[in-house]
N, C-alpha and C positions, 0 to 999 in steps of 0.2 A: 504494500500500500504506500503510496504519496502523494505529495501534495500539487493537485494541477492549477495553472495559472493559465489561462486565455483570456479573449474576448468572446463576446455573446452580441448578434444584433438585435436588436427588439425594434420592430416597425410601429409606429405610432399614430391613429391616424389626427392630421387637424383640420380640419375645415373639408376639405374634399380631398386633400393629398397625405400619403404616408411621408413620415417624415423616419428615416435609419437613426437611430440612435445606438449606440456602441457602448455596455457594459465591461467593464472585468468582471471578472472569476475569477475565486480562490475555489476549488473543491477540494475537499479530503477529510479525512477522521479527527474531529472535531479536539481530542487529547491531545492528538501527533503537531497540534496548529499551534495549542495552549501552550504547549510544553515548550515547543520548538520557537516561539516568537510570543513571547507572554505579553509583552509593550506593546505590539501592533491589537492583538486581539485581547487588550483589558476591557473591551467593550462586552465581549460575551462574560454573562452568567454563569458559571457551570451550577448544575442542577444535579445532584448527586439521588438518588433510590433514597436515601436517609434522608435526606431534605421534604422528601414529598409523603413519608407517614405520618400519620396521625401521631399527637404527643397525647402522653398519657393524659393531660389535662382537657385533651380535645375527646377521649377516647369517653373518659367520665362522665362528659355532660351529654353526648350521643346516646349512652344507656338509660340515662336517665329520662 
């Protein structure tokens, strides 16, 4: 796995004409990005499985 760099065109329309617009792309495994360039990509969240259950305090008030 690595990480791919291109461009992407996206057509856009305005008024009655498409207009070419050129993105980058970054694609690849989202850790390999973090790890590898943590300055460029302090924009991303990381979202870990532990992040997202329920706390014991949230668990409490659901059974009740």
């Amino acid at each position: 796995m690595s990480i791919k760099i291109y461009t992407k065109t996206k057509h856009q329309k305005v008024k009655d004409k498409y207009i070419a617009k050129m993105y980058g792309v970054i694609e690849g495994p989202v850790h390999k990005m973090l790890k590898q360039f943590p300055n460029e990509f302090s924009f991303i969240r990381h979202e870990s499985t532990r992040s997202l259950r329920p706390t014991k305090k949230d668990k409490r008030n659901d059974k009740a």
